[in-house]
OpenMM code with the backbone's topology and positions (N, CA, C; nanometers):
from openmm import Vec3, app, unit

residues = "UNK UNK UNK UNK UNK UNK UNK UNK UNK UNK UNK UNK UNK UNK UNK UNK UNK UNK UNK UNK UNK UNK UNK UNK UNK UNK UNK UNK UNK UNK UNK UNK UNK UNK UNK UNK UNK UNK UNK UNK UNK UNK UNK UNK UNK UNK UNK UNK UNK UNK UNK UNK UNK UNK UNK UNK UNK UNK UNK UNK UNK UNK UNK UNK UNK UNK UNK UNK UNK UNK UNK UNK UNK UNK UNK UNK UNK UNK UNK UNK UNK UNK UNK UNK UNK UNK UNK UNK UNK".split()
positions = [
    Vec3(4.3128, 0.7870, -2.1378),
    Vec3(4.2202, 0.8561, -2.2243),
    Vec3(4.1817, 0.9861, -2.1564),
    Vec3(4.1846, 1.1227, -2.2296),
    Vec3(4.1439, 1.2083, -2.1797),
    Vec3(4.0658, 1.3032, -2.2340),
    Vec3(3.9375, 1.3705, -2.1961),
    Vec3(3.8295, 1.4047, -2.2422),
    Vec3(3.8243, 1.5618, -2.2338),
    Vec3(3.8182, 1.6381, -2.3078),
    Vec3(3.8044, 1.7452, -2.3091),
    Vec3(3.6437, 1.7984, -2.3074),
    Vec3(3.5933, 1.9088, -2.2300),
    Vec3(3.4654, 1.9582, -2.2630),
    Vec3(3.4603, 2.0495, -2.1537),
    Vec3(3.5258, 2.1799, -2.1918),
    Vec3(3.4969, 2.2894, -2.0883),
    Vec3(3.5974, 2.2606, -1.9671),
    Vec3(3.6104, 2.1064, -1.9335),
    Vec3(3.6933, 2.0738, -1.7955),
    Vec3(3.7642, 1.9827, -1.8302),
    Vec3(3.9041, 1.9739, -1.7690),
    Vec3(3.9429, 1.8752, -1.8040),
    Vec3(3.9834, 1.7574, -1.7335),
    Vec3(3.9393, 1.5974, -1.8094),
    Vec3(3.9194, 1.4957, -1.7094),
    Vec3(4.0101, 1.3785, -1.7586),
    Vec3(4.0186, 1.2627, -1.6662),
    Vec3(4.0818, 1.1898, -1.7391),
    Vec3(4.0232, 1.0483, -1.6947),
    Vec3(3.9745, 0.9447, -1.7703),
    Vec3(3.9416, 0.8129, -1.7512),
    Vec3(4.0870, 0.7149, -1.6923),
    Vec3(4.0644, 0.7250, -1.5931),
    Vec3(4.1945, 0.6326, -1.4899),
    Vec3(4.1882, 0.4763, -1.5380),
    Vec3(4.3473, 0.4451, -1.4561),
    Vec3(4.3524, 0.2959, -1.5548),
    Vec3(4.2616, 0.1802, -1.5141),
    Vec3(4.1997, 0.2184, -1.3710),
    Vec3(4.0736, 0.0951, -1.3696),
    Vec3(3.9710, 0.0882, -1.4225),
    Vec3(3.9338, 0.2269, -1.4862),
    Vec3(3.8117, 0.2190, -1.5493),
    Vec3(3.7881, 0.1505, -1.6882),
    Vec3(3.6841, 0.0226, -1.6889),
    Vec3(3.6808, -0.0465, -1.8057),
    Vec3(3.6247, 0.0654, -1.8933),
    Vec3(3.7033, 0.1109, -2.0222),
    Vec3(3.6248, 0.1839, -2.1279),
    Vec3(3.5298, 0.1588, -2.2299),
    Vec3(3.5085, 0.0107, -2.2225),
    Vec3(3.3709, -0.0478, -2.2703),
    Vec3(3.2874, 0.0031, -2.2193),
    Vec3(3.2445, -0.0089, -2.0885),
    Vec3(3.1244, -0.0180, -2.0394),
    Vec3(3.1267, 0.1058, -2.0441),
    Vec3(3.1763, 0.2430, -2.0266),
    Vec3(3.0774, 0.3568, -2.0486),
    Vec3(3.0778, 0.3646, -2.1673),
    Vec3(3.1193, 0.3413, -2.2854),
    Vec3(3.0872, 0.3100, -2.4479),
    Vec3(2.9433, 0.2482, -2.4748),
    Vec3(2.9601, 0.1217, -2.3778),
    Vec3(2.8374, 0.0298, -2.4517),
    Vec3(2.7034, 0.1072, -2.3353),
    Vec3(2.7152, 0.1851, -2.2221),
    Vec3(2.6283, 0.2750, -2.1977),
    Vec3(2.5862, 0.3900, -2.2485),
    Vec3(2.7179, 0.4305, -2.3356),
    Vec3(2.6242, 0.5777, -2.4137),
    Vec3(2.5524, 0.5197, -2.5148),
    Vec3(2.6193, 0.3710, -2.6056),
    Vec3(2.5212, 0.3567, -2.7217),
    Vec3(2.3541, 0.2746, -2.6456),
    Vec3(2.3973, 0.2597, -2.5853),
    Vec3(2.2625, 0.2186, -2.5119),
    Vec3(2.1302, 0.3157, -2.4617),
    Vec3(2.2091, 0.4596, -2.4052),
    Vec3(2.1278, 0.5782, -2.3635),
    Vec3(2.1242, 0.6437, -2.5402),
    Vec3(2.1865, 0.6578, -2.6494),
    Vec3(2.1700, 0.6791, -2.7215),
    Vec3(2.0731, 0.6595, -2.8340),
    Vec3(2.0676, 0.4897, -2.8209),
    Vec3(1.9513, 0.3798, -2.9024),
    Vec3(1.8256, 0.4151, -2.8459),
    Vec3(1.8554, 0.3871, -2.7182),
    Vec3(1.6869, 0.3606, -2.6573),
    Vec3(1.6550, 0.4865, -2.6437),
    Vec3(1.7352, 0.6369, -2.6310),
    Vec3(1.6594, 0.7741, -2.6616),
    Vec3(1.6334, 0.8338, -2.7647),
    Vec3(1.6961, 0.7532, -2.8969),
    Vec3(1.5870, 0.7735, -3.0187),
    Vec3(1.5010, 0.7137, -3.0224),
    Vec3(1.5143, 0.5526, -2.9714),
    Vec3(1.4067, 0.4808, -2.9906),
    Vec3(1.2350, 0.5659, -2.9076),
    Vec3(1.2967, 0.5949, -2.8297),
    Vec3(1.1780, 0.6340, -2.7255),
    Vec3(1.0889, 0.7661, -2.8074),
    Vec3(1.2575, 0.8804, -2.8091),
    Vec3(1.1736, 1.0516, -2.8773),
    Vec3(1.0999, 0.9767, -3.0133),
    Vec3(1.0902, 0.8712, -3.0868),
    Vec3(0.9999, 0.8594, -3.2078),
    Vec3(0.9365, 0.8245, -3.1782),
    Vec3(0.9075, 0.6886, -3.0798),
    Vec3(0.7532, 0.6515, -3.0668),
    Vec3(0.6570, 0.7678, -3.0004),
    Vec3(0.7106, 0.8311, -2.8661),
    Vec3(0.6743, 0.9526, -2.8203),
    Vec3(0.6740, 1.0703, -2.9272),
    Vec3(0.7325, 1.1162, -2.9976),
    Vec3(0.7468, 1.2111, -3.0730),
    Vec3(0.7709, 1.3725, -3.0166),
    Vec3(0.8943, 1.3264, -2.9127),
    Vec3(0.9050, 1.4118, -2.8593),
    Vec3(1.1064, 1.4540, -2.8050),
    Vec3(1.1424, 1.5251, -2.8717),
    Vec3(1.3092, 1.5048, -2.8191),
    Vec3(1.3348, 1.4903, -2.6429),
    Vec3(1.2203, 1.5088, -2.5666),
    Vec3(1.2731, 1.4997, -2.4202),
    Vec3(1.3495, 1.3877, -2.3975),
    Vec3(1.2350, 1.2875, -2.4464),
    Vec3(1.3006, 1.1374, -2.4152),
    Vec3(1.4585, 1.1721, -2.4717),
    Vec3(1.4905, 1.2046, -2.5642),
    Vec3(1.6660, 1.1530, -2.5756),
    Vec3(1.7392, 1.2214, -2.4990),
    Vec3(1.6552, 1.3724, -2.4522),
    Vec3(1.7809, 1.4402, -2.3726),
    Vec3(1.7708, 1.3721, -2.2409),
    Vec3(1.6892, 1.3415, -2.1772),
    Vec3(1.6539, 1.2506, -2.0639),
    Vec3(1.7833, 1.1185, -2.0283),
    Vec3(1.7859, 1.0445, -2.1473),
    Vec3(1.8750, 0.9241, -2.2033),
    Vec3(2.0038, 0.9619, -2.1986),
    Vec3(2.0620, 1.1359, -2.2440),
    Vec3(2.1855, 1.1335, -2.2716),
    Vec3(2.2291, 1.2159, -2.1554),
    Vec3(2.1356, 1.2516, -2.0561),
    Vec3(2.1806, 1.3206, -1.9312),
    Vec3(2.2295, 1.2393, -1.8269),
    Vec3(2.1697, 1.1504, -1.8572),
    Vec3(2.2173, 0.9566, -1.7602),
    Vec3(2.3149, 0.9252, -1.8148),
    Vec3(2.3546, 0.9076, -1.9294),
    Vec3(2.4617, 0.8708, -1.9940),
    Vec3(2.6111, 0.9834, -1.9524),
    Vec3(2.5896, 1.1066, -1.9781),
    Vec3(2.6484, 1.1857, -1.9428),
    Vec3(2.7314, 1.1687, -1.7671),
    Vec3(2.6181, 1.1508, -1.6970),
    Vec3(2.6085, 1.1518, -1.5582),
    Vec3(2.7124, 1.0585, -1.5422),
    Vec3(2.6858, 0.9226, -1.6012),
    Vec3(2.7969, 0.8074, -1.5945),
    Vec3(2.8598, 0.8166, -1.5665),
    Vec3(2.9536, 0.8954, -1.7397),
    Vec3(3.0731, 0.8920, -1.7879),
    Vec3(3.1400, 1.0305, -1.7140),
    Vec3(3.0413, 1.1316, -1.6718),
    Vec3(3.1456, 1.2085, -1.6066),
    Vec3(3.1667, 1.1537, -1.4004),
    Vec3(3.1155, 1.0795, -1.3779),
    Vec3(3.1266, 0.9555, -1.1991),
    Vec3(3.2772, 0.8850, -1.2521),
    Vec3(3.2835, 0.8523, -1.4240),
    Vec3(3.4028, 0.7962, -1.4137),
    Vec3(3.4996, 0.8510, -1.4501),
    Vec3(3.5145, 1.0027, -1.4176),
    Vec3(3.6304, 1.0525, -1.5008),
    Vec3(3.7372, 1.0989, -1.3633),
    Vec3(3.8177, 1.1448, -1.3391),
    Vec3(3.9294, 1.1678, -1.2477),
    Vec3(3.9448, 1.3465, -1.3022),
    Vec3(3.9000, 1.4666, -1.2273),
    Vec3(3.9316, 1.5312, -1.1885),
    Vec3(4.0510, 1.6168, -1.2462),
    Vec3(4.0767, 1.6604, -1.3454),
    Vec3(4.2243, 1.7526, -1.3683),
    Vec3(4.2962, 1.7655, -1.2667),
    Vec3(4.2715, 1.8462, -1.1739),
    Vec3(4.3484, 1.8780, -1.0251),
    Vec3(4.3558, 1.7288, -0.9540),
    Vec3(4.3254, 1.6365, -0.9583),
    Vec3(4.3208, 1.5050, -0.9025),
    Vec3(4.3763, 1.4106, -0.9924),
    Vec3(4.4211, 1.4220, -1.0927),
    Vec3(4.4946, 1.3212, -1.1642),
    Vec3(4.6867, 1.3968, -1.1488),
    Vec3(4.7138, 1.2501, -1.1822),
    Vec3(4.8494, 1.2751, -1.1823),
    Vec3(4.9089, 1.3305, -1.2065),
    Vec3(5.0254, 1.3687, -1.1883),
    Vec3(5.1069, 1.5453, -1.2980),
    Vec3(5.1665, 1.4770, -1.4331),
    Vec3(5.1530, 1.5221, -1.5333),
    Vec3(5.1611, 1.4840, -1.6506),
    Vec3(5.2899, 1.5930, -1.6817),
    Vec3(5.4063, 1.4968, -1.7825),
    Vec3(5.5036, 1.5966, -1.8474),
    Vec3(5.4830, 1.6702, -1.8763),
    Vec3(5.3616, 1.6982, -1.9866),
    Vec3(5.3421, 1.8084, -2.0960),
    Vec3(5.2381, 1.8754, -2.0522),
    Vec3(5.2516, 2.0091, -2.1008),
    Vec3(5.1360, 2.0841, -2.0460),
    Vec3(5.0168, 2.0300, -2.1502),
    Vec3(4.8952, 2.0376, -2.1443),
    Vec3(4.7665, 2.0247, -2.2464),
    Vec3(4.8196, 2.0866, -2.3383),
    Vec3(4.7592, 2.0246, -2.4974),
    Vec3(4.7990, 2.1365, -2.5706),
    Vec3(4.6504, 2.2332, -2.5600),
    Vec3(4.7147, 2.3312, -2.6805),
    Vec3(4.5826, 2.4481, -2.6688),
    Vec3(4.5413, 2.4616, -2.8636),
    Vec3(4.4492, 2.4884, -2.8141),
    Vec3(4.3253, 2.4732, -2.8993),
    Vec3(4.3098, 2.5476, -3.0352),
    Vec3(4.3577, 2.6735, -2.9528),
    Vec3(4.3707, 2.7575, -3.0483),
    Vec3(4.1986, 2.8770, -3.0394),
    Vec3(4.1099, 2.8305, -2.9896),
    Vec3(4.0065, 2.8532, -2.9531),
    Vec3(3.9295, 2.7737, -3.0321),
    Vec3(3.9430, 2.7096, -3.0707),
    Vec3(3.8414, 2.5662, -3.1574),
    Vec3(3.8799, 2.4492, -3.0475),
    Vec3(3.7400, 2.4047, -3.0326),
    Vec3(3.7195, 2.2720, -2.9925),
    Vec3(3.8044, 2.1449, -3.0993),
    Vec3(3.8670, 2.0430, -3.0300),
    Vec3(3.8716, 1.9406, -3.1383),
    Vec3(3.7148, 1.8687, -3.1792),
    Vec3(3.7803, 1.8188, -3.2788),
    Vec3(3.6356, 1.7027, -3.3341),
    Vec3(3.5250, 1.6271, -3.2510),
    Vec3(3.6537, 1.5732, -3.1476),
    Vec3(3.6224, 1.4839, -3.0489),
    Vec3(3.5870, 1.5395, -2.8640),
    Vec3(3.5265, 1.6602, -2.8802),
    Vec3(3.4826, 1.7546, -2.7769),
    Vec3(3.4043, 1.8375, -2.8328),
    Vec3(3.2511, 1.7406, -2.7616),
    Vec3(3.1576, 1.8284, -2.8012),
    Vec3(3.1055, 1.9710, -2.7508),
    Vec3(3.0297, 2.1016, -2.7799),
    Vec3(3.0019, 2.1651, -2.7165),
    Vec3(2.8914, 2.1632, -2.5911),
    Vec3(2.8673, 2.2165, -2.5103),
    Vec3(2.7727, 2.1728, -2.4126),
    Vec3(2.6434, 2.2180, -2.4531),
    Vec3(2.5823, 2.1245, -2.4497),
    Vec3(2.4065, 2.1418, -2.5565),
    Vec3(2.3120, 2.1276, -2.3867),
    Vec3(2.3153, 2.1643, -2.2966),
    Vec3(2.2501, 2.1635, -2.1684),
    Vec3(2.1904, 2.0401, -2.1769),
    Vec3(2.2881, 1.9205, -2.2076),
    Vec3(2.1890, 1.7747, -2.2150),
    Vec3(2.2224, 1.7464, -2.0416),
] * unit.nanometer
topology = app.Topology()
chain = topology.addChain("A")
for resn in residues:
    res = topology.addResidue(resn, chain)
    for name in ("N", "CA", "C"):
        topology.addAtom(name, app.Element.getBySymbol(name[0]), res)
């Protein structure tokens, strides 16, 4: 699996991809849950900066992952769907 966002990374084959899944919906739930009772968006960016933090401890490095046949493709200057822009969470 490989993640695009400004850098590019790649989730290696030991890493279980559940568990940073069932950690973002977890930093996700409990940081809406929190910004409504608080009424305040800190709490979620708080939630998704931990979450973030995670998932990028488990990613492998571009220059540190393996050499791959194909070059990346390119973009075209559009992000795909599935690469978000960086919101300073």
């Amino acid at each position: 699996m490989t993640v695009f966002e400004g850098r590019l990374g790649s989730l290696g084959p030991d890493v279980d991809v559940t568990e940073p899944a069932d950690l973002t919906m977890a930093a996700i739930q409990g940081g809406l849950l929190l910004a409504q009772v608080r009424r305040t968006p800190d709490q979620l960016r708080l939630a998704l900066r931990g979450a973030r933090a995670a998932l990028e401890d488990a990613l492998t490095p571009w220059h540190d992952a393996p050499e791959l046949t194909a070059d990346p493709p390119e973009w075209g200057g559009q992000r795909p769907w599935f690469a978000p822009a960086d919101h300073g969470l």
